[in-house]
C-alpha positions in Angstrom: -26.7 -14.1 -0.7 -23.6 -15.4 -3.1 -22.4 -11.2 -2.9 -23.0 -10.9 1.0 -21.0 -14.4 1.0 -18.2 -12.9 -1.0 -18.4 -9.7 1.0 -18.0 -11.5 4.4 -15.2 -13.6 2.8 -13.2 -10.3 2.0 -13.9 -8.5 5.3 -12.5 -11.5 6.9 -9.6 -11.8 5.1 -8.8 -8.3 4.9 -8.8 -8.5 9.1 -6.5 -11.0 9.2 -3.8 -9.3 7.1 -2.4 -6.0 7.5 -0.6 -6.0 4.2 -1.6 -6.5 0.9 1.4 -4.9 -1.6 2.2 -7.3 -3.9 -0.9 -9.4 -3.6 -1.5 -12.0 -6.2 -4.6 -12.7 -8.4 -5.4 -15.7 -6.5 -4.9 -14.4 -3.2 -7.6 -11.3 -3.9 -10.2 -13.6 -5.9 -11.4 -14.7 -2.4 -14.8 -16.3 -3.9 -12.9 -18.0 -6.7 -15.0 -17.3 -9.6 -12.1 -16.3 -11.8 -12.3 -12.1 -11.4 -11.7 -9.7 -8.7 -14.6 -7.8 -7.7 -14.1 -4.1 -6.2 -15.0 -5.7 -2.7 -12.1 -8.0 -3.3 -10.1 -5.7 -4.6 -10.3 -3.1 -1.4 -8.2 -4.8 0.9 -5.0 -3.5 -1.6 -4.9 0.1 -1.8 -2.8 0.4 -4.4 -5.1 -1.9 -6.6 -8.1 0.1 -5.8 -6.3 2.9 -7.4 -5.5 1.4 -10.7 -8.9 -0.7 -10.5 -10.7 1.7 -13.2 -8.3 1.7 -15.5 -7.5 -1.8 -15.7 -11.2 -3.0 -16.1 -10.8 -2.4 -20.0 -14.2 -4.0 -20.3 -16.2 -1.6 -17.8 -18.1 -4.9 -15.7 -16.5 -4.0 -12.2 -14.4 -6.8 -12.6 -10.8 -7.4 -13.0 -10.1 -11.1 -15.1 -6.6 -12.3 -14.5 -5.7 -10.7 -17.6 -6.7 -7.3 -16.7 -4.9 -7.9 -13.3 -1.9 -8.6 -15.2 -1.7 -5.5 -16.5 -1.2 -3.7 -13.1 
């Protein structure tokens, strides 16, 4: 229920704003548990890009230090 939640959270964010360039860590961690999920992340494209390659630790998750490195 806590990932449909988070999920519905996103969607509903992502509808509300047409541009997410630039986006900050905050802003994306819309469930505020302290990472950005790849259903978080999707609403920036250019994030969703770079998302594999910045999860050094391979758990779907960006931390705010991983984020940092984008």
């Amino acid at each position: 229920m806590k990932t449909l939640n988070s999920i519905l959270a996103v969607m509903a964010f992502a509808t509300t704003s047409a541009a997410f360039a630039g986006t900050d860590f905050d802003t994306l961690d819309v469930d505020g548990n302290g990472v950005i999920s790849q259903a978080e992340a999707s609403v920036d494209a250019d994030l969703m890009k770079q998302f594999t390659q910045l999860d050094t630790d391979g758990n779907n998750e960006l931390s705010k230090a991983e984020f940092s490195q984008a």
